[in-house]
C-alpha positions as CSV (number, residue, x, y, z in Angstrom):
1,X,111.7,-105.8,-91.6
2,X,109.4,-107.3,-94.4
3,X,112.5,-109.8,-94.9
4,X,112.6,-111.1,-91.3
5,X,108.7,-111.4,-91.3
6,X,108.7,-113.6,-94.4
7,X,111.5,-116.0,-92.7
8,X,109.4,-116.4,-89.5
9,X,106.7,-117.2,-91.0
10,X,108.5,-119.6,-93.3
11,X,109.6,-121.5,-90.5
12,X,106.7,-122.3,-89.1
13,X,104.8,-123.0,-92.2
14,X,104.5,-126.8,-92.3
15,X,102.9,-129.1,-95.3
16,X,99.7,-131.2,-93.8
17,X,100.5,-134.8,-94.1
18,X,97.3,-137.0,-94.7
19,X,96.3,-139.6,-92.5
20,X,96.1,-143.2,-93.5
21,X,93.0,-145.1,-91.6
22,X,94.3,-146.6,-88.2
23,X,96.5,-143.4,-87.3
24,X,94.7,-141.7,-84.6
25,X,95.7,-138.3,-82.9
26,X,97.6,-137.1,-86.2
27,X,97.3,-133.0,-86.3
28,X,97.9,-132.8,-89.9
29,X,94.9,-132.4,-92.0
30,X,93.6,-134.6,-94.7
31,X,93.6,-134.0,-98.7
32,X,90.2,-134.3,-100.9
33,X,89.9,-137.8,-100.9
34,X,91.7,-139.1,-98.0
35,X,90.7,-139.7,-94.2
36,X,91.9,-138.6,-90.6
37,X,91.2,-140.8,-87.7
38,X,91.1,-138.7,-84.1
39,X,88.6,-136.9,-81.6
40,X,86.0,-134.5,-81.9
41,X,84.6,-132.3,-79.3
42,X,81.7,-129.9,-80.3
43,X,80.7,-126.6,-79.4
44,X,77.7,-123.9,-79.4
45,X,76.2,-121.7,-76.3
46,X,78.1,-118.8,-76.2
47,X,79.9,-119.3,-79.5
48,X,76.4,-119.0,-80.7
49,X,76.5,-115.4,-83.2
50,X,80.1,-115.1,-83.1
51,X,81.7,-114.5,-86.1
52,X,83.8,-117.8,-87.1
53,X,87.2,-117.7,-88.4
54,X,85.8,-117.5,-92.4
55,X,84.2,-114.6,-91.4
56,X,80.6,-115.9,-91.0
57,X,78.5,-116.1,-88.0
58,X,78.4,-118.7,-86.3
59,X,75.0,-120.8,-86.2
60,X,74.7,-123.7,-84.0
61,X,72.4,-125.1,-85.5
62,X,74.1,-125.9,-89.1
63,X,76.0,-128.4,-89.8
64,X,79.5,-127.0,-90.1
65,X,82.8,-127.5,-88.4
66,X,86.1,-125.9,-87.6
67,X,89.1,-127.6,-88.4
68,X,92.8,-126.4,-88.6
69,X,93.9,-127.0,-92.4
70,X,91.1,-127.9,-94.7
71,X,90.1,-124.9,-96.4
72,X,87.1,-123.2,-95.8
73,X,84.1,-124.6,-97.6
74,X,85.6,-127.9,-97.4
75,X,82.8,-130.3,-97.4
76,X,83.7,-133.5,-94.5
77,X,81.2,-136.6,-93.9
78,X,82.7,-137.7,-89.6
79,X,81.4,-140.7,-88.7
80,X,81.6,-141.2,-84.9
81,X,83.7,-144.6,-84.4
82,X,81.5,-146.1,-81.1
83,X,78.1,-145.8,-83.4
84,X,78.7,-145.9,-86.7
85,X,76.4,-142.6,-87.6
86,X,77.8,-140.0,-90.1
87,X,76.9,-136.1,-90.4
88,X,78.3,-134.1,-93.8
89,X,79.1,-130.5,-92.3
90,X,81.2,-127.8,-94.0
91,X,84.5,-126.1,-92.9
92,X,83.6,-122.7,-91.6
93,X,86.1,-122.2,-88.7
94,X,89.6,-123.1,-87.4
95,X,90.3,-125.0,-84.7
96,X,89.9,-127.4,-82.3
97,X,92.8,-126.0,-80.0
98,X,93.0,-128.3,-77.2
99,X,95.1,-130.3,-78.5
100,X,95.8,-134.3,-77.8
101,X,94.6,-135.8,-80.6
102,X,91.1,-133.5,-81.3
103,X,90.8,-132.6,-85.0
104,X,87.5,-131.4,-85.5
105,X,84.8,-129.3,-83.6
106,X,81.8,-129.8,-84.7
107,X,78.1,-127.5,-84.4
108,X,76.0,-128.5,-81.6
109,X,73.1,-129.6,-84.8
110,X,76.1,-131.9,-86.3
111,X,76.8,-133.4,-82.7
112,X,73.5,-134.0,-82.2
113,X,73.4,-136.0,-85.4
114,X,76.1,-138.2,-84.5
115,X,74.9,-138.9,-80.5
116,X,77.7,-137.1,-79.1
117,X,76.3,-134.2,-77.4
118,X,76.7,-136.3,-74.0
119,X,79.7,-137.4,-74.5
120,X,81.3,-133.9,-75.6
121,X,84.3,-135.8,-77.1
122,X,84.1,-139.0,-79.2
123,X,86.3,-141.2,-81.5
124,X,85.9,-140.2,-85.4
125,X,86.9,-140.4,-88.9
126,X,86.7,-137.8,-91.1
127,X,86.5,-138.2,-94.8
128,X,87.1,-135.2,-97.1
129,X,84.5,-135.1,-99.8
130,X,85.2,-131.5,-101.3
131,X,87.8,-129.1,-101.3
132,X,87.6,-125.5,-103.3
């Protein structure tokens, strides 16, 4: 049993491969030191107090982010693409989930600080600054 668990998750383990500027709606996540060019969405209200994915609560009013790869504690400067501003956050949570080229959600304070809260979804590039 332990066998057949080890080969299914083997097959769907895949290695992240980083995204070179210009390459939007890539799912793999970036390395320390490299970029990823796609959409972020942001979320708080209800998500407000849950526990995130690290095992933290949630506080919408940090700046942190979930993102499917980096690990957590990951430092990321996202600069929204139709304004130029940039917001650091850290990696405390795992998504986005919806797919079609989203790679980051970000805290309702971070969205704020980039002008995106009434857009909800906006054009970005993330720059890894800090991995553990």
């Amino acid at each position: 049993m332990l066998a057949l668990a080890l080969l299914v998750a083997a097959c769907g383990a895949s290695t992240p491969r980083p995204v070179e500027p210009g390459q939007e709606h890539e799912q793999a996540g970036p390395g320390r030191g490299r970029a990823q060019e796609g959409l972020a969405t942001w979320y708080g209200g209800r998500f407000n107090g849950r526990k995130t994915a690290s095992g933290e609560r949630f506080n919408e009013n940090a700046f942190t982010a979930a993102h499917r790869t980096l690990p957590f504690g990951s430092k990321v400067r996202v600069i929204n693409k139709r304004n130029g501003r940039s917001v650091q956050v850290r990696i405390n949570d795992r998504g986005p989930y919806g797919g079609h080229g989203h790679i980051i959600d970000l805290s309702k304070a971070a969205a704020r600080s980039l002008d995106m809260l009434s857009d909800g979804i906006v054009p970005v590039r993330l720059e890894v600054l800090w991995t553990p």
